[in-house]
Every structure is written in C-alpha cells, then in structure tokens.
BAGUGU-925407 format. One line per 10 residues: number of its first residue (from 1); for each residue x, y, z of N, C-alpha, C, O. Coordinates in nm, 4 decimals, always signed. Layout:
BEGIN
NUM = X/Y/Z/X/Y/Z/X/Y/Z/X/Y/Z; ...;
***
This chain:
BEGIN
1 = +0.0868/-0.1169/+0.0000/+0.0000/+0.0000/+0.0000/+0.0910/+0.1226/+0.0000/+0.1401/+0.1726/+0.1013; +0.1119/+0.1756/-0.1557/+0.2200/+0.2976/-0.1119/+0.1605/+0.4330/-0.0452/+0.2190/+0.5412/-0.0490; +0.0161/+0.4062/+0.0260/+0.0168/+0.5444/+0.1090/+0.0554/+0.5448/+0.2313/+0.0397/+0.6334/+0.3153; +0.1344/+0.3888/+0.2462/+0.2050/+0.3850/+0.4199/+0.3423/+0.4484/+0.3753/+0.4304/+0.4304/+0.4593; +0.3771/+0.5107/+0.2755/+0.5290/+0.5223/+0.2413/+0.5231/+0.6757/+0.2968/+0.4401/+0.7663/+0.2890; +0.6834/+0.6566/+0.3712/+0.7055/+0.7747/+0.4960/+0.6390/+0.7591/+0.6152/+0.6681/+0.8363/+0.7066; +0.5272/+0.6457/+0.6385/+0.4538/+0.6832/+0.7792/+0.6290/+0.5652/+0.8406/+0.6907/+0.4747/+0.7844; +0.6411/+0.6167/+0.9396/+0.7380/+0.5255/+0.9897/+0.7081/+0.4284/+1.1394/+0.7444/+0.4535/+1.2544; +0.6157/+0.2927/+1.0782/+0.5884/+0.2006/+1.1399/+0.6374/+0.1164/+1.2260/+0.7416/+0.0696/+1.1800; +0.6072/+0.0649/+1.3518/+0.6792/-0.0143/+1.4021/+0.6756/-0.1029/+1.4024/+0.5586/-0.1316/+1.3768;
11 = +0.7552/-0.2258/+1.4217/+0.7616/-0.3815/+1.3602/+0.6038/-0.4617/+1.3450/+0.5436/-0.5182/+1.2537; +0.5747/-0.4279/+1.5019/+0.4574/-0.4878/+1.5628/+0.3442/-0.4352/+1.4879/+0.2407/-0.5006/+1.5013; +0.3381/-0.3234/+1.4052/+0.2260/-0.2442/+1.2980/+0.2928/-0.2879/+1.1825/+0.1980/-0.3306/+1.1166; +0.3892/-0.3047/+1.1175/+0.3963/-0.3293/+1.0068/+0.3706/-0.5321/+1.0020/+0.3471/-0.5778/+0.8902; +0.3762/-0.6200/+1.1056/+0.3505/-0.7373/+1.1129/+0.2110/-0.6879/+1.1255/+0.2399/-0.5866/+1.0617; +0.1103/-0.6739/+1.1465/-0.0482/-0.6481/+1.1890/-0.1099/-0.6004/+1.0407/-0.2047/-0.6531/+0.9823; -0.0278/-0.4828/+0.9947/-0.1014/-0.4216/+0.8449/-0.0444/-0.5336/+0.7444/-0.0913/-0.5342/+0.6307; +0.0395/-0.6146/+0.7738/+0.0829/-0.7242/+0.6551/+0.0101/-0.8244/+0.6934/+0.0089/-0.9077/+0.6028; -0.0631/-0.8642/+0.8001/-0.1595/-0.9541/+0.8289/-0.2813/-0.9433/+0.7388/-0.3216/-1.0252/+0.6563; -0.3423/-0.7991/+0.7793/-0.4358/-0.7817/+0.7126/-0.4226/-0.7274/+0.5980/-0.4889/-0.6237/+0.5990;
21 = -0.3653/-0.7445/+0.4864/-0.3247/-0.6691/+0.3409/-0.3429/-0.8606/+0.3237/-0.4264/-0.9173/+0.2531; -0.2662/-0.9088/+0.3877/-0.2778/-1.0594/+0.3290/-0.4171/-1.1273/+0.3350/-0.4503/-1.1919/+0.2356; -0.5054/-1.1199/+0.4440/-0.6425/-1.1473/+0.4368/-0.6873/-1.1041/+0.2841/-0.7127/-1.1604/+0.1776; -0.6823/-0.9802/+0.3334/-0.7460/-0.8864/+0.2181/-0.7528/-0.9653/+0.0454/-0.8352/-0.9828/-0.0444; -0.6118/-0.9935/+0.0745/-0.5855/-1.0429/-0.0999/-0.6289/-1.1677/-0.1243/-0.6565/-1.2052/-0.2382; -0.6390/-1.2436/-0.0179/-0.7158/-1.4031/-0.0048/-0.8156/-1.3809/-0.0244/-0.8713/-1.4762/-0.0789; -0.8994/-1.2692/-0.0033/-1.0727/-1.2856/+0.0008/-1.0887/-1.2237/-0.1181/-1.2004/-1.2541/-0.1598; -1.0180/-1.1328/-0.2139/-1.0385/-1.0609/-0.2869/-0.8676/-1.0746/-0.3938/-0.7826/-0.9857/-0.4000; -0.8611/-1.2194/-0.4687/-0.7601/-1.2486/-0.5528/-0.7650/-1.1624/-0.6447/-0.8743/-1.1128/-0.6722; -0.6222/-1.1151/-0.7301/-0.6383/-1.0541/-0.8659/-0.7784/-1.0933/-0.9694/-0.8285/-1.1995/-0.9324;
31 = -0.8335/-1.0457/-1.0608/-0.8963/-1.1060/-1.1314/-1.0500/-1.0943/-1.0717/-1.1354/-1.0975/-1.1603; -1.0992/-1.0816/-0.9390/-1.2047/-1.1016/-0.9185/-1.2679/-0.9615/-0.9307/-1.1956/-0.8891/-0.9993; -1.3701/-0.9046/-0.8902/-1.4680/-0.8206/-0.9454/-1.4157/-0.7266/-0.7489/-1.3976/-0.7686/-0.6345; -1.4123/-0.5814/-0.8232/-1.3974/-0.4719/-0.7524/-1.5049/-0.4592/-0.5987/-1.6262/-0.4389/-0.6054; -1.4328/-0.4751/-0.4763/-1.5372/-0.4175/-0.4146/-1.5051/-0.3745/-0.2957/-1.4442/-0.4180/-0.1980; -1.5859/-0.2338/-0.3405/-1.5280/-0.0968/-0.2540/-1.5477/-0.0716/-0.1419/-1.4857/+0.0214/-0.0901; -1.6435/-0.1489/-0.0666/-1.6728/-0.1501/+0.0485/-1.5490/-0.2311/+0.1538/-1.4910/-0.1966/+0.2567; -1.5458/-0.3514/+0.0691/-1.4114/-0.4139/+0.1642/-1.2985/-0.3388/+0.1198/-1.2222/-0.3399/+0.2164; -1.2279/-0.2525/-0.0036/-1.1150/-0.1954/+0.0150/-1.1234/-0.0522/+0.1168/-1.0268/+0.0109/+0.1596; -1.2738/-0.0225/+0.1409/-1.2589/+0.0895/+0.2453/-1.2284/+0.0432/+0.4079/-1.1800/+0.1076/+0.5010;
41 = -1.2758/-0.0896/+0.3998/-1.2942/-0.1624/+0.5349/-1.1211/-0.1940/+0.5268/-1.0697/-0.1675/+0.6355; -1.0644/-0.2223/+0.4688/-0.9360/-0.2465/+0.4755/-0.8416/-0.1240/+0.4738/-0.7251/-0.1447/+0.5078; -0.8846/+0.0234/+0.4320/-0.7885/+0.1340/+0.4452/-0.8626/+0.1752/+0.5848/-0.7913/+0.2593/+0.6396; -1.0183/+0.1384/+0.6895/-1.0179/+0.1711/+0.8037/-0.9447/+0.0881/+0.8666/-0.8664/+0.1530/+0.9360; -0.9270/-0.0358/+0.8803/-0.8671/-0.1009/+0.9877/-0.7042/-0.0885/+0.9596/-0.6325/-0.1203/+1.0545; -0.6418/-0.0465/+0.8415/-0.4952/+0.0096/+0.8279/-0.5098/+0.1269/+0.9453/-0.4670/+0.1214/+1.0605; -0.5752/+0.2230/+0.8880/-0.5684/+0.3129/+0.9750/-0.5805/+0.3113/+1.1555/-0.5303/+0.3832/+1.2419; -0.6625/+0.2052/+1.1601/-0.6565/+0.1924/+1.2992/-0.6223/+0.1836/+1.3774/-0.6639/+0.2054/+1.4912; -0.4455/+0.1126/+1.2972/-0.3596/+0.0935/+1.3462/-0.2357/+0.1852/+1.3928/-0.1333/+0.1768/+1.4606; -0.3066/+0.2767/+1.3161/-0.1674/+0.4156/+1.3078/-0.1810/+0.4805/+1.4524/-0.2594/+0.4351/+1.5357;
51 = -0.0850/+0.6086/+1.4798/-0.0766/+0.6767/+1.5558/-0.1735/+0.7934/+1.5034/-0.2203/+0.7726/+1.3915; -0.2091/+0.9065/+1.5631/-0.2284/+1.0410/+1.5209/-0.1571/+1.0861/+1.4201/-0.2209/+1.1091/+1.3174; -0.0315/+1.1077/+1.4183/+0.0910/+1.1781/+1.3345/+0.1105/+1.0607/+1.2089/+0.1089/+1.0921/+1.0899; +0.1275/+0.9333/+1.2540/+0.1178/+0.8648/+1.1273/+0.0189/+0.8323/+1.0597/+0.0382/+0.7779/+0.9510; -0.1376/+0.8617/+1.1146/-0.2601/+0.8688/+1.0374/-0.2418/+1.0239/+0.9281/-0.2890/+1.0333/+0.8148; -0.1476/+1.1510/+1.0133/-0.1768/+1.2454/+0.9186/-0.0908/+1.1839/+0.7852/-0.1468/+1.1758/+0.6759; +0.0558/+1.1398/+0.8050/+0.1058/+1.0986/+0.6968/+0.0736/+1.0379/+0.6498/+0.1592/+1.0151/+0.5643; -0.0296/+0.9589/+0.6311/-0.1204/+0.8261/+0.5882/-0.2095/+0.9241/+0.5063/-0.2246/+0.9138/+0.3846; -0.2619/+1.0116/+0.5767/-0.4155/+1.1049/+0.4579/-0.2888/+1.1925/+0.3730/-0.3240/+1.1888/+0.2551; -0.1822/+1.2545/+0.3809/-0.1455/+1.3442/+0.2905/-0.1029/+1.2636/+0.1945/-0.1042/+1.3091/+0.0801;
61 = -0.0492/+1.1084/+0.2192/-0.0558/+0.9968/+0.1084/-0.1113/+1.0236/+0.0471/-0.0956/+1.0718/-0.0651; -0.2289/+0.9891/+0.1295/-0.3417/+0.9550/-0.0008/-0.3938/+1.1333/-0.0871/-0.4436/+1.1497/-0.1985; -0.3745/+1.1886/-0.0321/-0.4170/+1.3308/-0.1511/-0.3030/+1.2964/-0.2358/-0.3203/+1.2780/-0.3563; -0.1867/+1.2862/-0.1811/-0.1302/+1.3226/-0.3123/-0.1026/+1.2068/-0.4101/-0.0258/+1.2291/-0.5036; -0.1703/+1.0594/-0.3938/-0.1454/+0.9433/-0.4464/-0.2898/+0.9428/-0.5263/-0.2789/+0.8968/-0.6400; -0.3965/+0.9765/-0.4970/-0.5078/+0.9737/-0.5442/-0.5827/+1.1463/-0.5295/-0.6867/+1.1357/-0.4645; -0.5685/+1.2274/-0.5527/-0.5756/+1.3602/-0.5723/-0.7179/+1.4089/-0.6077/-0.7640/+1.5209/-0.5854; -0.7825/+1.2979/-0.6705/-0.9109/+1.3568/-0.6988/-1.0622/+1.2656/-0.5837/-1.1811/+1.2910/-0.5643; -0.9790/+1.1727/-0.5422/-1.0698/+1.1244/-0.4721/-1.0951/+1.1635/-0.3594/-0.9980/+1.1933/-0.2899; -1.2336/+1.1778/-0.3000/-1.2489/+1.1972/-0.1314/-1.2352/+1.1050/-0.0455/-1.2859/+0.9929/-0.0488;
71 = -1.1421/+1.1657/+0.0615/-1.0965/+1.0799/+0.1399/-1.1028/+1.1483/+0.2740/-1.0213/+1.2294/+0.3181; -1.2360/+1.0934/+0.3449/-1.2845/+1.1264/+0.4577/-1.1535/+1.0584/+0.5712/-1.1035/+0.9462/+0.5636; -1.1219/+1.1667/+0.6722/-1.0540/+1.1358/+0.7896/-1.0985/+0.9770/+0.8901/-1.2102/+0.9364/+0.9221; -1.0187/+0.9423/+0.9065/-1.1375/+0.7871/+1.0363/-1.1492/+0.8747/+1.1789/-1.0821/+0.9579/+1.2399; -1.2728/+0.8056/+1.1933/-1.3430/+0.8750/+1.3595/-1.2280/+0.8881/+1.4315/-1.2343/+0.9783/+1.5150; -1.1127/+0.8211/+1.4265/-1.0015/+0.8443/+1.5511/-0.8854/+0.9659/+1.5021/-0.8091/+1.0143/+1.5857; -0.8830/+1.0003/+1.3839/-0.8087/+1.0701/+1.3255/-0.8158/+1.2203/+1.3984/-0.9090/+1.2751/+1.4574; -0.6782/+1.2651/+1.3702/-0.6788/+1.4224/+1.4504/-0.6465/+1.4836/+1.3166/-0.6001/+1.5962/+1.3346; -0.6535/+1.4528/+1.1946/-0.6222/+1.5532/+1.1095/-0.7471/+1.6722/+1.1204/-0.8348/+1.6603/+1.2060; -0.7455/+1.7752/+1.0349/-0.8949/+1.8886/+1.0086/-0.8863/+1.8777/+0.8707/-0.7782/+1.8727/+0.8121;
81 = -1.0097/+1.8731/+0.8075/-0.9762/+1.8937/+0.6760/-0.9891/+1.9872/+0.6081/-1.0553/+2.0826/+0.6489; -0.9237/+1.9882/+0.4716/-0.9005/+2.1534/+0.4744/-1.0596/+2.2139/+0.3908/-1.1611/+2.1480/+0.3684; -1.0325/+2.3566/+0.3598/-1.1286/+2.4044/+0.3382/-1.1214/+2.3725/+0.1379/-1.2135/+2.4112/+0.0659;
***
C-alpha cells in the first residue's frame, strides 16, 4: 500500500497491516470483481492501526497518491480537513 510510504511504522504495525493486506488479498484475488466496500474496510482497519501523526502521513498519502478522490478522515483521526 504505497500510502504507508514515509509513515514510519513499528515492527509490531507493520507485522499487523501485513496480516491484514494478506487477508485482504485471499478474500479478494487478482482477477475477481472490484469491491469498494471491503477496500474501504481495509484502508479503516490500516488506519486503525496508526498513531495520530502517522494517520496524518497516511491522509497526505493519499491526496497526493489519489488527488481527486475523497478521502474522509477515520473517527479516531486528529487531522482537520481543509477548506
């Protein structure tokens, strides 16, 4: 997931988000049909895992990796979003 790139994870979070990235790809192999509900359920429970400071580096990822999409903060998040 290159919007963890720069959050700087610790072993015990990067073993936990490689747990679940691996679920993820078992239930949902290349080839099968898109679905957006479990890739959101899988960028909340990434996130869940973060700190405050590495959830913000996690959302400025994602603006600048996906730029046009909305990307609502998670309930635990301390980012603000901008205007």
């Amino acid at each position: 997931m290159r919007s963890l790139h720069g959050v700087n994870l610790s072993t015990a979070q990067q073993a936990q988000i490689k747990s679940l990235m691996q679920s993820y790809r078992q239930a949902h192999p290349k080839g099968s049909p898109r679905d957006p509900v479990a890739r959101k359920q899988l960028r909340q429970n990434v996130v869940n895992q973060l700190t405050p400071t590495q959830r913000t580096q996690f959302e400025q990822n994602m603006r600048q990796f996906h730029p046009h999409a909305k990307h609502q903060p998670g309930p635990a998040s301390s980012a603000t979003p901008t205007p």
